[in-house]
C-alpha positions in Angstrom: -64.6 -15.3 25.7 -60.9 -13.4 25.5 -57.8 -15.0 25.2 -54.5 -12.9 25.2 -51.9 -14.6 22.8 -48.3 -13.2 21.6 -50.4 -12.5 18.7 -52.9 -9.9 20.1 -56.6 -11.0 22.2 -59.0 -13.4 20.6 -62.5 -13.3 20.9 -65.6 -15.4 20.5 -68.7 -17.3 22.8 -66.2 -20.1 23.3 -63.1 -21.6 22.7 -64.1 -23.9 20.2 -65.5 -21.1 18.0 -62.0 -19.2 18.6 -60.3 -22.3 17.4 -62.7 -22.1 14.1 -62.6 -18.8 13.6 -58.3 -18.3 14.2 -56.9 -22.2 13.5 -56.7 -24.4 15.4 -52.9 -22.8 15.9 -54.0 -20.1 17.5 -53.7 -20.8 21.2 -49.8 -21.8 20.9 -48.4 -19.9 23.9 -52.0 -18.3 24.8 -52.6 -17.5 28.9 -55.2 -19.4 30.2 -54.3 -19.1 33.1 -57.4 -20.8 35.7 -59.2 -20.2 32.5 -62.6 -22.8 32.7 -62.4 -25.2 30.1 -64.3 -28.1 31.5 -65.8 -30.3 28.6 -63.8 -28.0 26.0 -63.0 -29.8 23.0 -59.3 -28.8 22.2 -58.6 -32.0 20.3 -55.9 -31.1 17.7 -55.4 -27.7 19.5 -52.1 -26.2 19.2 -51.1 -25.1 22.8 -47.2 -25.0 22.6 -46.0 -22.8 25.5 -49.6 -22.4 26.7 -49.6 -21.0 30.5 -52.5 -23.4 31.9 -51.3 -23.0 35.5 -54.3 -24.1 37.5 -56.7 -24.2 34.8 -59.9 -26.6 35.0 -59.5 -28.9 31.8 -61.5 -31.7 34.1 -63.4 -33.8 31.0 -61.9 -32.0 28.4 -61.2 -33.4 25.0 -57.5 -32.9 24.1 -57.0 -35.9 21.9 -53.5 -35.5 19.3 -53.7 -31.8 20.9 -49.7 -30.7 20.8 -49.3 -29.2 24.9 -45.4 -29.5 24.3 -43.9 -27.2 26.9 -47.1 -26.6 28.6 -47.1 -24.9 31.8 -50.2 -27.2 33.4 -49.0 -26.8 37.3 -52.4 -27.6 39.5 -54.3 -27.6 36.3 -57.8 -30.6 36.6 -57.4 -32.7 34.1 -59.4 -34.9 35.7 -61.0 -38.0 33.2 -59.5 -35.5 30.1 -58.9 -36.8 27.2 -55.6 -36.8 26.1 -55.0 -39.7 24.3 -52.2 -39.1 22.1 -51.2 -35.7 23.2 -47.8 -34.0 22.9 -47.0 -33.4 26.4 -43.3 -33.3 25.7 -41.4 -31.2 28.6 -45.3 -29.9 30.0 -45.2 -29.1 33.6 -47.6 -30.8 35.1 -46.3 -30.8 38.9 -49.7 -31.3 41.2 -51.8 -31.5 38.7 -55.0 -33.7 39.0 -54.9 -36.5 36.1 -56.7 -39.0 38.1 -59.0 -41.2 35.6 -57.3 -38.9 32.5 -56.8 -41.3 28.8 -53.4 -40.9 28.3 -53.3 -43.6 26.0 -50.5 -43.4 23.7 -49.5 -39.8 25.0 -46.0 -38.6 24.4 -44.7 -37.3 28.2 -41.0 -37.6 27.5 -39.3 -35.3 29.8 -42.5 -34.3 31.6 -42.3 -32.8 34.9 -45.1 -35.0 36.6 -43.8 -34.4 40.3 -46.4 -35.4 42.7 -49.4 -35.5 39.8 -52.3 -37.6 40.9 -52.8 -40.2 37.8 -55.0 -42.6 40.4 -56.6 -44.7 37.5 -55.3 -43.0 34.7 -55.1 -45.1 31.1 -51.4 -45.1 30.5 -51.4 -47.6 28.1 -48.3 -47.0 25.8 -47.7 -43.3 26.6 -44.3 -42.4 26.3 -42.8 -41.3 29.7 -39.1 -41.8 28.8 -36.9 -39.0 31.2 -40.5 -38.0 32.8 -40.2 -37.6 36.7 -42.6 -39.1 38.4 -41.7 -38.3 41.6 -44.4 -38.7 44.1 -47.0 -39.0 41.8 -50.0 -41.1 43.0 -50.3 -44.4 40.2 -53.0 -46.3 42.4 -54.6 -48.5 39.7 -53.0 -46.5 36.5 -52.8 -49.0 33.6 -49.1 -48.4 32.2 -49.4 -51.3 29.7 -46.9 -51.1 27.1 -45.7 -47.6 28.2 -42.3 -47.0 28.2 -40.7 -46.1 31.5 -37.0 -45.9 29.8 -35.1 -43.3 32.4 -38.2 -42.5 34.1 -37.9 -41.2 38.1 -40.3 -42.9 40.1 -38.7 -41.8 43.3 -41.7 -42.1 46.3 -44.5 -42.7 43.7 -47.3 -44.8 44.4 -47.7 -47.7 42.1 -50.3 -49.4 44.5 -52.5 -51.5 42.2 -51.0 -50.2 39.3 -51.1 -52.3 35.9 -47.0 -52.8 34.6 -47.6 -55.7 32.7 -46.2 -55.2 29.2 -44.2 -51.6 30.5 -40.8 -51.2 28.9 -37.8 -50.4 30.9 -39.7 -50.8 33.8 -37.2 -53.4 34.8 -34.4 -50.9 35.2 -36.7 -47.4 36.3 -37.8 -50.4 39.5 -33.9 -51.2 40.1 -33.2 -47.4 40.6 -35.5 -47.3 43.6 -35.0 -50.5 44.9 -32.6 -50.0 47.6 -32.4 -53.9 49.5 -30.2 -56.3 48.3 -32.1 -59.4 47.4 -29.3 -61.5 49.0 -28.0 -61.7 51.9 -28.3 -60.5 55.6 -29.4 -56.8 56.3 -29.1 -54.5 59.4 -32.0 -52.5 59.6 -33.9 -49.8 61.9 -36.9 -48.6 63.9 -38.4 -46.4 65.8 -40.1 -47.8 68.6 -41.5 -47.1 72.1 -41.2 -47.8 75.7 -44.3 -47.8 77.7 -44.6 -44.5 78.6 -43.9 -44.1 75.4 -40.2 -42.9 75.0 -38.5 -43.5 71.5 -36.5 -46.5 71.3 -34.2 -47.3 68.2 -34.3 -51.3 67.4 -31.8 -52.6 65.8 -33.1 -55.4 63.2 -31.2 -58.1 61.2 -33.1 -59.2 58.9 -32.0 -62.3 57.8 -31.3 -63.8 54.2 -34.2 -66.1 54.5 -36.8 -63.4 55.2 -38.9 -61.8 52.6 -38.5 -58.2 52.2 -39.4 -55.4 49.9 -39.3 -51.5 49.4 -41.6 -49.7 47.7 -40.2 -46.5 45.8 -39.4 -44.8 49.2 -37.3 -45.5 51.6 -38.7 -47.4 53.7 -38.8 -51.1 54.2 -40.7 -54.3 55.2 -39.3 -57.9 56.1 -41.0 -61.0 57.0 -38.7 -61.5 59.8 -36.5 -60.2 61.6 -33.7 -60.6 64.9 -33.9 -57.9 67.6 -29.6 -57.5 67.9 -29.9 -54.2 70.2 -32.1 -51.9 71.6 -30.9 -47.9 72.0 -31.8 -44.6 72.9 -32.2 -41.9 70.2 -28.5 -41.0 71.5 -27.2 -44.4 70.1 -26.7 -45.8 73.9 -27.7 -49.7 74.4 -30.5 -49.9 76.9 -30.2 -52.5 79.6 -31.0 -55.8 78.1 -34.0 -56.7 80.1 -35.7 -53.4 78.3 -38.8 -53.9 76.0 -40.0 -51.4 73.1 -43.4 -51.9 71.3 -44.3 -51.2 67.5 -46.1 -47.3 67.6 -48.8 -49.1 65.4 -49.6 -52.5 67.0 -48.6 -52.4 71.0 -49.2 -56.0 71.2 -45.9 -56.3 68.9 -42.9 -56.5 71.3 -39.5 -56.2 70.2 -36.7 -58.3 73.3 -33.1 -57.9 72.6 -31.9 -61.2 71.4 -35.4 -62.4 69.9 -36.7 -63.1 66.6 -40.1 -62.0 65.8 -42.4 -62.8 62.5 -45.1 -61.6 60.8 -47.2 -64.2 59.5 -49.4 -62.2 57.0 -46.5 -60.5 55.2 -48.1 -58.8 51.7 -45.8 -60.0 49.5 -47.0 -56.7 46.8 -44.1 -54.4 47.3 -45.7 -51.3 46.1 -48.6 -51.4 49.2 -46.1 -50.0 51.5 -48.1 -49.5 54.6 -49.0 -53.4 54.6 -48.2 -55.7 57.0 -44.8 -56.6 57.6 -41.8 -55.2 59.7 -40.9 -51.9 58.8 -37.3 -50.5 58.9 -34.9 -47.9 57.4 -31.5 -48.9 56.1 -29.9 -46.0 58.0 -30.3 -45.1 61.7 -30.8 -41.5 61.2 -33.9 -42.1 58.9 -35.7 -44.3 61.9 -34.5 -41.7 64.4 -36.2 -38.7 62.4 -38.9 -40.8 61.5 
């Protein structure tokens, strides 16, 4: 195996007996570039800088291994461990972490955009400034990590464990976007029968339950039908009827209140049932 580092090529059978042979500070700012390290153990590696774009790490031991300013874009790190890593300011954008022990991990200021952590082991990890921005959480265990400043914009937190997370309080308040008093004017797209968008016009009253998730889109328990338009923002004649585009049986009448009886109160299952709206017209008119 060769490995080009700023410090010349490296060779051995493997990269564990480079790491003997070298240090195990040899590989800080080394291009592995879709280099196969599936099972490698790396644990304690020094991999500062390291270009890891696309590389398969999938079951890899990386344990107190320092990745600070990693460049891990589409890398598999899939069930890796990387319990206690330095993955300070790493770029991890699309990378595949789903079942990956990052237990106790440092991630402050990781780029994490769209990263699939689907049953990760979060517990503790440090993710303070990390942007988590449409990264897939189903089922993650984040107990006791810290979430201080962290963007969690369009992630999905389906089924994920909070309990014990720090600051999670405040990284929820940033993306929750309903008042939890108060009436609301919402919007939908809906349909005529032959299927021509209609834009309803929803109040969703104080009593109702609603939630969003960390998108924009919403849900309510119940809601009032106050007008019924074209995409153009004209008022259809009042006798008009528009149906959900998921559940035809589901009319919306101008002037009638309609319910959902088996609202999911777990705001993070955002295609559950419920009525769903946009807070803006545009956004249900593009939608």
């Amino acid at each position: 195996m060769k490995i080009t580092t700023p410090n010349g090529i490296l060779e051995a059978e493997s990269i564990e007996a480079i790491l003997e042979e070298y240090g195990r500070d040899c590989l800080r700012g080394a291009d592995l570039c879709h280099a196969n390290l599936n099972g490698a153990d790396l644990s304690g590696a020094d991999l500062r800088g390291a270009d890891l774009w696309r590389a398969d790490l999938s079951y890899a031991i990386l344990c107190h291994a320092n990745l600070n300013g990693a460049d891990l874009r589409g890398a598999d790190l899939c069930h890796a461990n990387l319990n206690g890593a330095d993955l300070r300011g790493a770029d991890l954008c699309h990378a595949h972490l789903n079942g990956a022990d990052l237990g106790y991990a440092i991630l402050r200021h990781a780029n994490l955009n769209g990263a699939d952590l689907s049953g990760a082991i979060l517990c503790h990890a440090h993710l303070n400034g990390a942007d988590l921005s449409g990264a897939i959480l189903c089922h993650a265990n984040l107990n006791g990590a810290d979430l201080g400043y962290a963007i969690l914009r369009q992630a999905n937190l389906n089924g994920a464990d909070l309990s014990g997370a720090n600051h999670v309080k405040l990284s929820i308040a940033k993306i929750s976007i309903l008042p939890d008093e108060g009436d609301i004017i919402g919007w939908k797209k809906a349909s005529a029968d032959d299927e021509t968008p209609i834009i309803v016009k929803l109040l969703i009253p104080a009593d109702a339950q609603r939630s969003n998730s960390t998108g924009r889109k919403c849900r309510a328990s119940k809601a009032r039908i106050l007008d019924l338009q074209d995409l153009d923002g004209d008022s259809l004649p009042p006798d008009t009827t528009a149906h959900s585009q998921y559940d035809r049986s589901f009319p919306y009448r101008k002037g009638e209140t309609v319910h959902v009886e088996d609202f999911d109160t777990n705001r993070w299952n955002e295609c559950a049932p419920g009525i769903h709206f946009f807070i803006t017209r545009i956004e249900a008119v593009e939608y």
